[in-house]
TORGUDREN-389579 format. One record per atom (N, C-alpha, C, O, CB): x, y, z. Coordinates in steps of 0.02 Angstrom, whole numbers, plus 50000, padded with zeros to 5 digits. Glycine has a CB too. Example, Ala and Ser with C-alpha at 12.3 -4.5 7.8 and 13.67 -1.06 7.14 Angstrom:
2
506604971650390 506154977550390 506604983550390 507124983450423 505654977650452 506424988850354 506844994750357 506455000250394 506705005750402 507044997050286 
***
This chain:
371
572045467459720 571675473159692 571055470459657 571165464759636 572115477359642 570465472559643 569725470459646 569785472059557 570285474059527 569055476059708 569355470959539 569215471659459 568955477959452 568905479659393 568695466259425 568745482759500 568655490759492 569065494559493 569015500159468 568355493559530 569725491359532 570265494959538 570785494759476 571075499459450 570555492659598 570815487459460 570965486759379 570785488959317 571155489559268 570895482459364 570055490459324 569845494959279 570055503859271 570165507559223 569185494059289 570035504859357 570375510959360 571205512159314 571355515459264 570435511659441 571575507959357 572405507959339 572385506159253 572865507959219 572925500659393 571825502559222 571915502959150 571885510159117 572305512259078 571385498659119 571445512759134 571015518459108 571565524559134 571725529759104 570115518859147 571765522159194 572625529259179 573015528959126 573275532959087 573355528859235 573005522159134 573665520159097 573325522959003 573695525958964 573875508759114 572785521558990 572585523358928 572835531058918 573225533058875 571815522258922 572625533658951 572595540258976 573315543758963 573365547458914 572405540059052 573795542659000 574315542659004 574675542058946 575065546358926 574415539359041 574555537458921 574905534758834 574625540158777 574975542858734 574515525158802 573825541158792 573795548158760 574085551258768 574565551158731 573445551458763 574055557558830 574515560458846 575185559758831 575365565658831 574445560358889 575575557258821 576075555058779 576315555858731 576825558658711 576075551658771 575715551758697 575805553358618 575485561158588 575565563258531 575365546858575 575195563758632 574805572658623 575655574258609 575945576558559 574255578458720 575865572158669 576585577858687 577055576758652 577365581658632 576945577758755 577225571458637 577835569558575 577625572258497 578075573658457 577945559858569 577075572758481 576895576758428 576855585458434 576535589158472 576255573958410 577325586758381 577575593058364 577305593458270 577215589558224 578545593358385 577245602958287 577495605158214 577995604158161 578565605858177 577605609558218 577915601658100 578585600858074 578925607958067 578685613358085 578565597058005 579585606658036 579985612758066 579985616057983 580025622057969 580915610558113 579945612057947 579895617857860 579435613857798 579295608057786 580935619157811 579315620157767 579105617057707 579365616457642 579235621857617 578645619057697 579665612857598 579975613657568 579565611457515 579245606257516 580485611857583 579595616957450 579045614957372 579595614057306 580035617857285 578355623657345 579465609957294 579525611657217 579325609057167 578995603957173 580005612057199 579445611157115 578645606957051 578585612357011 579095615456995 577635604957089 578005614156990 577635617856896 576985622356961 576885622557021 576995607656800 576695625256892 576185632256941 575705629256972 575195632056991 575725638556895 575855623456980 575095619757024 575525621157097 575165619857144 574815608357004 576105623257115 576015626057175 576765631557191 577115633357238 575885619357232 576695632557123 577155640657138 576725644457159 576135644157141 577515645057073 577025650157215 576875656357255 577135664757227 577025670057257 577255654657328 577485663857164 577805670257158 578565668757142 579065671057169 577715674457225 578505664157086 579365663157081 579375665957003 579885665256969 579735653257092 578895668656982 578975670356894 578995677956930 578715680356980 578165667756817 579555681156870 579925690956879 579265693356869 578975691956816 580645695556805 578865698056931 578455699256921 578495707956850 578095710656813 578195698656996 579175708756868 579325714356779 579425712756740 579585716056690 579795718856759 579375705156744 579345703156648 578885701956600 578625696756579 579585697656630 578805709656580 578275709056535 577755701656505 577175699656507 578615711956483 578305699856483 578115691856446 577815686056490 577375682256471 578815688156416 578105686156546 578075680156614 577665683056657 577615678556698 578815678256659 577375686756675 577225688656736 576395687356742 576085690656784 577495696156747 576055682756700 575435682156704 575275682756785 575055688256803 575235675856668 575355678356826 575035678256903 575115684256943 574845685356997 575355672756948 575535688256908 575385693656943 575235701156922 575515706356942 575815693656978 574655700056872 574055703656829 573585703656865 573575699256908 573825700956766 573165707356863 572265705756871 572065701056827 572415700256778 571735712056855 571515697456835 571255697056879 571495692656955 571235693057011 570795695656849 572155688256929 572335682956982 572385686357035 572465692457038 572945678756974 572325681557093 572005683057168 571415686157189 571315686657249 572365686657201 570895688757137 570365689957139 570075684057213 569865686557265 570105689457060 570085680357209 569655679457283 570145680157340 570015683057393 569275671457293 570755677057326 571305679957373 571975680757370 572295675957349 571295677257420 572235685057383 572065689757434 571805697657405 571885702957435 572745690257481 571475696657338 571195701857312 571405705557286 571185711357280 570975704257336 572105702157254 572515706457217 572985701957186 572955696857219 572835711957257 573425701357137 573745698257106 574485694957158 574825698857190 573815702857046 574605689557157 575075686757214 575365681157175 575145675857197 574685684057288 575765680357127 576195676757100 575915668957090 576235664157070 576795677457142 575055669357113 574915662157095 574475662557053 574195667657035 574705657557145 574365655057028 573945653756968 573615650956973 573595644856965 574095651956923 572915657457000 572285655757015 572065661057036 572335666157014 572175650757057 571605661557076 571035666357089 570975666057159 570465667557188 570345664657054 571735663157199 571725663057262 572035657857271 572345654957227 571175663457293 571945655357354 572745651957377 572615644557328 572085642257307 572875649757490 573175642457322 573515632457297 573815629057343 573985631257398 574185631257236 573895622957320 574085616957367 574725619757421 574745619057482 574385609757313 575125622557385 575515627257435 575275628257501 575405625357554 575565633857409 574855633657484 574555638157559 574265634857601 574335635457662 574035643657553 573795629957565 573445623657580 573865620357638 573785620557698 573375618757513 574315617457603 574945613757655 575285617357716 575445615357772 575585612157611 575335622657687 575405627157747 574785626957817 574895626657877 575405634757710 574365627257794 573875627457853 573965619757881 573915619357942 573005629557829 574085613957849 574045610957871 574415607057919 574275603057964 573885610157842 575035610157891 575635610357948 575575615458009 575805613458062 576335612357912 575385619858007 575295624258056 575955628958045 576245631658092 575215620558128 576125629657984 576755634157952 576355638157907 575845636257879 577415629757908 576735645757900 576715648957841 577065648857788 577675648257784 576715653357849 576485649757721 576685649657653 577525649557663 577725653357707 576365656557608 577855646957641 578515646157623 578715653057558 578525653757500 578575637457593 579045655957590 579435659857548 579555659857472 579985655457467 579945659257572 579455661757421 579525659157357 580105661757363 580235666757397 579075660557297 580635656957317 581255658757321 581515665057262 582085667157269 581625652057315 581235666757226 581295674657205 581045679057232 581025684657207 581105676357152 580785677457289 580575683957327 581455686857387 581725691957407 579655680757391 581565678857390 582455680957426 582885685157382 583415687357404 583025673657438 582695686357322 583195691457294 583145698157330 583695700357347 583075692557215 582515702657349 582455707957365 582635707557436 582695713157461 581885710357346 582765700857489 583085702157562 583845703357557 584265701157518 582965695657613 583885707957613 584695709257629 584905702557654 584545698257679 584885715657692 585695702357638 585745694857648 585955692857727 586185687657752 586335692057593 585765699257754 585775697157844 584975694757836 584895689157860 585935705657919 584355697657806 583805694257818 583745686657796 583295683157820 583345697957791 584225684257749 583825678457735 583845672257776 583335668757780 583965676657674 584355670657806 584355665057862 583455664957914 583055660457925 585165667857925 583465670257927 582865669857968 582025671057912 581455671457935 583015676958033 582225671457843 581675669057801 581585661757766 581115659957730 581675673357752 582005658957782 581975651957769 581925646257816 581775640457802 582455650757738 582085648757875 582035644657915 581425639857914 581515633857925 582115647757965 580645642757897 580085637957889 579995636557840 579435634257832 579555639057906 580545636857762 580325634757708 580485636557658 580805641757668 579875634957704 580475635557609 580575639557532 580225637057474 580265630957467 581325639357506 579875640357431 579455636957391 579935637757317 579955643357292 578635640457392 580235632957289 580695634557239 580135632157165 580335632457107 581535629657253 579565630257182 579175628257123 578935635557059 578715641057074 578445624457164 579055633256998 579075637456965 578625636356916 578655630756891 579605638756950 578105641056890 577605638156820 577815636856775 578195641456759 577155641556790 577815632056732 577915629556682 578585624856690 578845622756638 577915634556635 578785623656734 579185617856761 579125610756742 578535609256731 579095617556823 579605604856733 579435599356723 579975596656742 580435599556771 579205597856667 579925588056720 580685585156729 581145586356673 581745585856683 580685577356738 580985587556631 581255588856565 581465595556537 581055599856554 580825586656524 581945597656502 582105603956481 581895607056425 582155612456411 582655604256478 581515604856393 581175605956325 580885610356343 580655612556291 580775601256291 580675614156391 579975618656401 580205624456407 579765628756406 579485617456462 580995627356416 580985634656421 580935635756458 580865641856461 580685638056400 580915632156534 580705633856608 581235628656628 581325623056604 579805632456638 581715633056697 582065631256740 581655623356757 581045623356767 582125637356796 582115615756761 581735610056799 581635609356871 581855612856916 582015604456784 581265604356873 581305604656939 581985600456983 582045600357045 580615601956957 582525596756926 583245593956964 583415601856982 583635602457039 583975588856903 583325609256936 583555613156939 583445617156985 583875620657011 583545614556900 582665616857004 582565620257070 583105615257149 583445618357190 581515619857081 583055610457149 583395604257193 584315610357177 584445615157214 583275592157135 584565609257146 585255613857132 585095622157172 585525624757208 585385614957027 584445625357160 584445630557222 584275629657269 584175634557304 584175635257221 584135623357296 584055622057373 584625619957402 584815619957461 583545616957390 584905617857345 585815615257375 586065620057389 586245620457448 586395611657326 586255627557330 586615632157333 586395636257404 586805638857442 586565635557268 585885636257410 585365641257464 585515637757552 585415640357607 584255639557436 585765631957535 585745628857600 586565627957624 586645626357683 585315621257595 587205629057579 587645629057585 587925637257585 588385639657618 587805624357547 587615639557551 587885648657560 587465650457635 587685655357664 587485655657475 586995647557661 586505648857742 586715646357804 586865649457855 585785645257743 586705636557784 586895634457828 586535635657885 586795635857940 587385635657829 585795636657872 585345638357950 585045630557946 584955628058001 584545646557950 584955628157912 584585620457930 585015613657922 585185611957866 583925619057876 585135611057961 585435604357962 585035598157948 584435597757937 585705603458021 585475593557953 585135585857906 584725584957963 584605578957955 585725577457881 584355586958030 584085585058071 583295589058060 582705587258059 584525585858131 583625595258052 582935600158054 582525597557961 581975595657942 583295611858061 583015598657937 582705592857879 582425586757890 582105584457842 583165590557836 582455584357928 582165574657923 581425577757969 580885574957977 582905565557988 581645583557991 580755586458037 580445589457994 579885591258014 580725592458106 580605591157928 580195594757893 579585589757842 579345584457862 580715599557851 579475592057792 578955588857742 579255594157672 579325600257671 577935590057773 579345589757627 579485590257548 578965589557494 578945584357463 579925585157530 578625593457484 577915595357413 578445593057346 579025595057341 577575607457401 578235590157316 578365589157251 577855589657205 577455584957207 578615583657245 577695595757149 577245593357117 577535593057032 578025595257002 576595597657135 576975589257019 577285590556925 576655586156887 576615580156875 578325585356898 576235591056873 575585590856873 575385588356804 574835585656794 575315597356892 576065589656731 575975585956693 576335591256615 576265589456556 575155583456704 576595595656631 576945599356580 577275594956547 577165593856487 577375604456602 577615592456573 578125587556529 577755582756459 577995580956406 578465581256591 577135581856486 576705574856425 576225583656390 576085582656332 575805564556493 576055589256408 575595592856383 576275597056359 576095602456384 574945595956432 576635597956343 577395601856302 577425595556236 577395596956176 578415601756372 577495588256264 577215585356208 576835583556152 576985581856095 577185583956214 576235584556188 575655585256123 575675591756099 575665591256038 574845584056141 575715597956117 575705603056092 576475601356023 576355603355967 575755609156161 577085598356033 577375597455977 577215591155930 577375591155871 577995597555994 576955587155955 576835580455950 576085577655919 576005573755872 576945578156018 575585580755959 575025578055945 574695574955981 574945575456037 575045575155908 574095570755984 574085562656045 574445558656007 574235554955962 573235557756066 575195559656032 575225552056009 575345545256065 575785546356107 575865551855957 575075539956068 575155540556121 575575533956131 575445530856182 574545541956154 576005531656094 576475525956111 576995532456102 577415530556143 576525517656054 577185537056083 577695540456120 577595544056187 578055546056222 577935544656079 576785544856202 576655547756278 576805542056309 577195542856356 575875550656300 576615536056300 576945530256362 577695530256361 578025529756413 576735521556348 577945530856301 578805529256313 578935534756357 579415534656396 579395529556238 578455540456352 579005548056395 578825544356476 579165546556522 578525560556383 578425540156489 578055539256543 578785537756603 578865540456657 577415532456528 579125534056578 579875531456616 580215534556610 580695533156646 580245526456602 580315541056569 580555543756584 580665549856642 581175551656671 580555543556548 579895552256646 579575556256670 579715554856742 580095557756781 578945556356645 579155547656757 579295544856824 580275545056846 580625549156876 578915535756817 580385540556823 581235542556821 581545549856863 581815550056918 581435544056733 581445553756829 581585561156852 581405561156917 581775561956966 581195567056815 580445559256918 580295561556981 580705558657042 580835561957092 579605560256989 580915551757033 581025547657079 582025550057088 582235549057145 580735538757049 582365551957054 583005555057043 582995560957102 583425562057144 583085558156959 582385564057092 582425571057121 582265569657212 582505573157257 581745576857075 581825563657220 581835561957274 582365560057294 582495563357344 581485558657283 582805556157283 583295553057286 583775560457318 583775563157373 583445548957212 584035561457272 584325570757275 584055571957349 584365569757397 583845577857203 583545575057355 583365577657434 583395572657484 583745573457533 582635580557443 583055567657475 583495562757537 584015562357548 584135562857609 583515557057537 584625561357501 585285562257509 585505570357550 586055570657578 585575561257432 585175575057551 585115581157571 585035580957656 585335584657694 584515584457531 584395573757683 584345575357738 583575573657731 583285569857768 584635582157758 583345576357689 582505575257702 582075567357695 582175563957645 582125580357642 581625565157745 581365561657761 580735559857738 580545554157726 581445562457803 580255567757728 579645564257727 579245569357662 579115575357659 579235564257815 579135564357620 578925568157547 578345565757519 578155559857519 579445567257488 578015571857491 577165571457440 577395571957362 577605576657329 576505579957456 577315567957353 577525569057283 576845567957241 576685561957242 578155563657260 576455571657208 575905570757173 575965568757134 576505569757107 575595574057161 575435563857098 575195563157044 575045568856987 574985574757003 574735560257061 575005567056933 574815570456882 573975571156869 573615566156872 575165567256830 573725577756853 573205580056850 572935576956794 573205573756749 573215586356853 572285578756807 571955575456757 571765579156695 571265582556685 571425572956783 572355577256649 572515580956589 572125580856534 572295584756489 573045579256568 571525576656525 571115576956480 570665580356493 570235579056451 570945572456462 570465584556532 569865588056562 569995596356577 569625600656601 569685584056634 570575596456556 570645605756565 570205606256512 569945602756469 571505610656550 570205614456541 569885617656466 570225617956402 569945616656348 569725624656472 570965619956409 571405617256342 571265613456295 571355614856235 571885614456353 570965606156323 570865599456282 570475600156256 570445600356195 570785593656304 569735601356320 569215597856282 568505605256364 568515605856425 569315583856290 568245607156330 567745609856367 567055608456403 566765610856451 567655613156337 566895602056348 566315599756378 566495592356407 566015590356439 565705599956324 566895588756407 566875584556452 567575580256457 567915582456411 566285580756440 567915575756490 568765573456476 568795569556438 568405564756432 569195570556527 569215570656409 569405567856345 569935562656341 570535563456352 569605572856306 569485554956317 569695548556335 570445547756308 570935545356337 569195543156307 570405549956256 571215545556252 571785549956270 572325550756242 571435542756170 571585551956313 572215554856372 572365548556435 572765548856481 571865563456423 572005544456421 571805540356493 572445534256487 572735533056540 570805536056493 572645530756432 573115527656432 573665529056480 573685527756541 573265527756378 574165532356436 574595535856463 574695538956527 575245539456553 574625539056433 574165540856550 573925544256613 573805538156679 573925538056739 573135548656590 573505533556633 573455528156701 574165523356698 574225519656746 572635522156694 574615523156655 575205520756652 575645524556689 575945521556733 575385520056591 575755530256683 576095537056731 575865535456816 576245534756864 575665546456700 575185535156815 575025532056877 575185527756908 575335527956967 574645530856882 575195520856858 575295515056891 576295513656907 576565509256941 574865508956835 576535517856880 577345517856859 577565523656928 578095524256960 577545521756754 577215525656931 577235531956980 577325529557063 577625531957112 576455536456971 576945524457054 576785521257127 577145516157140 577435516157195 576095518857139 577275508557083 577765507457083 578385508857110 578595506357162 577735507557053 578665512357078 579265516857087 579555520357157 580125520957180 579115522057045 578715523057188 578665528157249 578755519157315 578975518857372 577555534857248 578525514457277 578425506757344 579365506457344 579695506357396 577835495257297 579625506157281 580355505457297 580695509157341 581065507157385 580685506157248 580535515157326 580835520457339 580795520857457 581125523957499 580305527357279 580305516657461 580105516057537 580375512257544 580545513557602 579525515157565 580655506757529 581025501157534 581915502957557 582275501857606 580935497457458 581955505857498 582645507757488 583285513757532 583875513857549 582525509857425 582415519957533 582635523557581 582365524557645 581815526257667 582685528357560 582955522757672 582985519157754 582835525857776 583175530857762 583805514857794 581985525257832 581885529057871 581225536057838 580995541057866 582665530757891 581125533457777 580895539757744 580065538457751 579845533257776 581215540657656 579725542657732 578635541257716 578865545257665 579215550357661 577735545057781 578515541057624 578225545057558 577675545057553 577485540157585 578395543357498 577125548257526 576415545657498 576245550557429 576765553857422 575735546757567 575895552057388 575775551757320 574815554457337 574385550257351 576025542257278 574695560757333 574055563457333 573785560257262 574255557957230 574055572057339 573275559557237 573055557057185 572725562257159 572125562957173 572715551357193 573115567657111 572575571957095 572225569157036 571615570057040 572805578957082 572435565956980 571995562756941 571315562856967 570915567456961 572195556356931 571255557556996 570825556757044 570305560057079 569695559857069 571085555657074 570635563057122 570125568457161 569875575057085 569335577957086 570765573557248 570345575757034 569985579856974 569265573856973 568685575656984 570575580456883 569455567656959 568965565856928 568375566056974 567835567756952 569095559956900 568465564357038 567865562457070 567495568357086 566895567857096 567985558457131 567865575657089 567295582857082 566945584057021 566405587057019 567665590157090 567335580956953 566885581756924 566385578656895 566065580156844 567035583856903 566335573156938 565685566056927 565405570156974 564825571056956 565795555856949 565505572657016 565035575257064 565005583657059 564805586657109 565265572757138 565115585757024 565175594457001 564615597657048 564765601957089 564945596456903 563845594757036 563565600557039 563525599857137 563285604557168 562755601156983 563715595457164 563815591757244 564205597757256 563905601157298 564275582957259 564635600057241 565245605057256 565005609857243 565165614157283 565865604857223 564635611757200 564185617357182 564615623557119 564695629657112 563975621357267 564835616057079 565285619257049 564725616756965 564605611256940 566245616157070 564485624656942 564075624456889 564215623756815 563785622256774 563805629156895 564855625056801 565345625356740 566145622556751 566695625356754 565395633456719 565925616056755 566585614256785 567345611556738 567915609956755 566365608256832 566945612256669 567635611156619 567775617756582 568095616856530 567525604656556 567635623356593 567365631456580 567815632656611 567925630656669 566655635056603 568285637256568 568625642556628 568455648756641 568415652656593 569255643856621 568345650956702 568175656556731 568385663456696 568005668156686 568425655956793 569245662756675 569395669156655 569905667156583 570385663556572 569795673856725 569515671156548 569735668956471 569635673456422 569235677556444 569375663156445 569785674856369 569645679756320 569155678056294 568985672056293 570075681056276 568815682656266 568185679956261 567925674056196 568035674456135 567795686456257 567685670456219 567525665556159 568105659056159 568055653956126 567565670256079 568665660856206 569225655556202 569365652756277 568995654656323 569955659156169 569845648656288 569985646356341 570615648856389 570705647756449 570005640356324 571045652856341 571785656656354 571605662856369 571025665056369 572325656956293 572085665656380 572145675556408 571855677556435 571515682456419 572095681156374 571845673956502 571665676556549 572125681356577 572635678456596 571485672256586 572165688256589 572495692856626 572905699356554 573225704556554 573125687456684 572575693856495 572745699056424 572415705156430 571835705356452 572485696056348 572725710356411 572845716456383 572765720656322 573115717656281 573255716456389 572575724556299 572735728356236 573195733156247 573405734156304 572165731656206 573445736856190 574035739856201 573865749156248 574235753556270 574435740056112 573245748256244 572975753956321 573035752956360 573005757456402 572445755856343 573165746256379 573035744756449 572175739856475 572065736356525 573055753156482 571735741556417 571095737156401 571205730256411 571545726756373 570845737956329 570915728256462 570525720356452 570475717156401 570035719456365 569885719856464 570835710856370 570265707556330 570155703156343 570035699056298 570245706656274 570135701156412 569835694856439 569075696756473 568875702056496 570385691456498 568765690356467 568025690156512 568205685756581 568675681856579 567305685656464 567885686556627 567845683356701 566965683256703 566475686356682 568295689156774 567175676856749 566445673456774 565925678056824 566195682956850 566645666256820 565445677156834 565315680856866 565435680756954 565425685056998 564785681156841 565545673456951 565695670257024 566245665657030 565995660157018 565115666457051 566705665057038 567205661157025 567295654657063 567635649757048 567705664757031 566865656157121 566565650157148 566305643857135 566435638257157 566245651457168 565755646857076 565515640657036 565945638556986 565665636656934 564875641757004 566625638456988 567025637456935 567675634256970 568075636657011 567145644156894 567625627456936 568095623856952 568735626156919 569155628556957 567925617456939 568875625956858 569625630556820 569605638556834 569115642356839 569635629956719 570225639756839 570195647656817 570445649956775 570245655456755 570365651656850 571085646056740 571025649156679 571055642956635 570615638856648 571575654856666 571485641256582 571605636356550 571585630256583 571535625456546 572105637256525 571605629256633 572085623056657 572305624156742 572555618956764 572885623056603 572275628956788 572255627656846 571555629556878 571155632756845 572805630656873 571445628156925 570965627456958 570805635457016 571225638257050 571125620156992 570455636157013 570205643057056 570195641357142 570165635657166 569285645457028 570225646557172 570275646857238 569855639957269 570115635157299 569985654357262 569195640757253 568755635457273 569035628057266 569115623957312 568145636057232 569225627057179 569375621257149 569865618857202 569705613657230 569645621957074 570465621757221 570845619157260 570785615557325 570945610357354 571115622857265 570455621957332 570035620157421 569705614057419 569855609957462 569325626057449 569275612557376 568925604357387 569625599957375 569815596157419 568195601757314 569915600757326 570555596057307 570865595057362 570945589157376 571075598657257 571175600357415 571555598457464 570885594757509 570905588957531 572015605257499 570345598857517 569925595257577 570045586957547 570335583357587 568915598257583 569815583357470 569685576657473 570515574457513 570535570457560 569475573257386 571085577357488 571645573757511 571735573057594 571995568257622 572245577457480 571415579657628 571525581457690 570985573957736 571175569457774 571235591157698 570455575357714 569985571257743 569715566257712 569385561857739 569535574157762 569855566657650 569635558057603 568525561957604 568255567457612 569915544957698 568305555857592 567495556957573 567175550357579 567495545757604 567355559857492 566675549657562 566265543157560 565865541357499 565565546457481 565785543157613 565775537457469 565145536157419 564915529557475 565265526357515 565385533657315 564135528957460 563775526657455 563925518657546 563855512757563 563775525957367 564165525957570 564535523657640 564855520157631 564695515057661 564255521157690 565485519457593 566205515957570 566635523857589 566455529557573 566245512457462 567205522157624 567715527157638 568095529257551 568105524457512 568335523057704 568335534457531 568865533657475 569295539957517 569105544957548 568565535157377 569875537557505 570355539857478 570665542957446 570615538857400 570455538657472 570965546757424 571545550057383 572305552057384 572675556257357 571365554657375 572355546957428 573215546857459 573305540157447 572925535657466 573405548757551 573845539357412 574035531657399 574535531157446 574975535257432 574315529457323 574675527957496 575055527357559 574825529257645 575175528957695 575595531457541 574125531157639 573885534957697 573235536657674 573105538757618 574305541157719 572845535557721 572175535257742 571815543857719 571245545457701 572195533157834 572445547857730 572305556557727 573045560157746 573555558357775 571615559357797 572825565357716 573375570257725 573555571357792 574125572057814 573215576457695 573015571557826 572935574257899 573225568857960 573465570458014 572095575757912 573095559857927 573105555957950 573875552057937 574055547157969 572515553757937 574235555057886 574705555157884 575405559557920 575935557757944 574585554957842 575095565457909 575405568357948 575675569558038 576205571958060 575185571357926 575045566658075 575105563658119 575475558958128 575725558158183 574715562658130 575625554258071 575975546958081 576725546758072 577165542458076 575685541758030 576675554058054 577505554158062 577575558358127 578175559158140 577965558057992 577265560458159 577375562158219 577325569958239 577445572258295 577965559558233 577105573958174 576925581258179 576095583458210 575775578158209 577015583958099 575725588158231 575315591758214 574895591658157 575175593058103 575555595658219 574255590458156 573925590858071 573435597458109 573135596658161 573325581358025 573445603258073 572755608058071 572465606558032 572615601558001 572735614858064 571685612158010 571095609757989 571445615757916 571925619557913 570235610958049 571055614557881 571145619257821 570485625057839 569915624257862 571045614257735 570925631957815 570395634957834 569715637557773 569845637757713 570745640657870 569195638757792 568735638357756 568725645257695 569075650357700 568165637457805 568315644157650 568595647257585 568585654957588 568785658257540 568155644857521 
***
């Protein structure tokens, strides 16, 4: 055979192996959340007077234009993930109270979002944990019995816990911050327990985030982040990852990777006005003159909150989560990473991108859709 013909029979064969690998990649089969309101969907009683902030006006103001159990001004890392799997939003699991219990087998099948606001690893906060949400995925999967340890090892596991546990602290505490490092092992601890827990369950392939970048809400500090949050915060980090390298070691067969929201907070807002985000430690919707009550009331029924005029140009929306937009760049840096100064970065500690990960376990990655 001539060296044209060899070139030919290579170039199938390339061909072919694509083809291949197109076809052995599938959709994963669920999404499974749990974590604090950085990516609950509707798990707080939307009739409880007291709890039911996310689902007031103004939240969902950009989407879906009406109040939807999240905390923001439109979709979170949730929905986000959803597109990117090529699955829908996962079910919040208080929304299964109102199905007949012939419906629920066929509402879980792609997922359940058991993440709840104000969640942590810790019980101090007055909010169900997140070992506790892990106990209704047990109960939910043994009273169902629609997913097995197989359709689990095809799915993907959201973990978030964005940082309640160290901000429940200072609010009793203060900065202090040789007791914010001691909570640091503990904290990590939990997270890595709770992984543990769902692997033993069956599940294979988990995001477990980082902690946000807690000196820079509007809570803290308004005009710019506020340094001595950074200790503690880069110790949580560095303990975080640690922990997540064992944890690949140990459990046979699993991907983990660790979005860096620290991180991607920080790098939108070195670059704020790039994003076209004009007030970016400002929250959008707040009472007036303060950074809280957003979605407050008088006893008429009156407003006493103010909203931005564009929520677009606004990276927070209220205290402390981030608005429809804010998110959208957050997932885009994780989805596709960015460049400075033609250097690639990152924001996935374990993977190149969200997108590029997801592929590597052998699913489908879609595009996120635009805002």
């Amino acid at each position: 055979m001539g060296n044209m013909g060899l070139k030919i029979v290579a170039s199938l064969a390339v061909l072919l192996l694509c083809f291949t690998c197109e076809g052995n990649a599938e959709k994963a089969k669920a999404l499974f959340v749990f974590g604090d309101s950085y990516a609950d969907t509707g798990n707080h009683d939307p009739y409880n007077a007291t709890d039911n902030e996310p689902w007031r006006r103004p939240y969902g103001f950009n989407w879906p234009g009406y109040p939807a159990g999240r905390y923001s001004s439109g979709k979170v890392q949730t929905d986000r993930w959803g597109e990117i799997l090529g699955l829908p939003t996962p079910i919040a699991y208080e929304m299964l109270r109102t199905r007949q219990c012939e419906e629920i087998p066929k509402n879980i099948v792609q997922g359940v979002n058991f993440a709840f606001g104000g969640s942590g690893i810790l019980e101090d906060h007055g909010y169900i944990t997140i070992s506790d949400q892990v106990k209704q995925f047990k109960k939910l999967m043994s009273e169902t019995g629609v997913l097995g340890s197989e359709e689990l090892g095809r799915s993907v596991v959201l973990i978030s816990n964005a940082g309640n546990d160290y901000l429940s602290y200072i609010d009793s505490n203060g900065i202090n911050i040789m007791g914010l490092v001691s909570l640091v092992s503990t904290v990590v601890s939990g997270m890595v327990d709770v992984v543990k827990q769902l692997y033993e369950c069956g599940f294979r392939n988990f995001v477990v985030s980082n902690v946000a970048a807690l000196g820079c809400m509007p809570e803290v500090n308004r005009i710019s982040c506020e340094s001595s949050y950074e200790d503690f915060l880069q110790h949580h980090s560095m303990l975080l990852t640690e922990s997540v390298t064992k944890l690949r070691f140990d459990l046979k067969g699993s991907s983990i990777i660790i979005p860096d929201l620290s991180s991607a907070n920080k790098h939108i807002f070195s670059n704020a006005l790039d994003y076209g985000f004009e007030d970016w430690f400002q929250p959008c919707c707040a009472i007036d003159g303060g950074v809280s009550g957003c979605a407050q009331v008088d006893d008429r029924g009156d407003a006493l909150f103010e909203m931005c005029e564009d929520p677009n140009n606004s990276f927070f929306w209220d205290n402390r989560h981030p608005t429809n937009k804010g998110w959208h760049e957050i997932m885009s840096l994780y989805a596709y990473g960015n460049t400075n100064e033609g250097k690639e970065l990152s924001f996935v500690e374990g993977a190149l991108s969200l997108t590029e990960w997801v592929k590597s376990i052998g699913f489908d990655a879609y595009d996120i859709s635009p805002i």
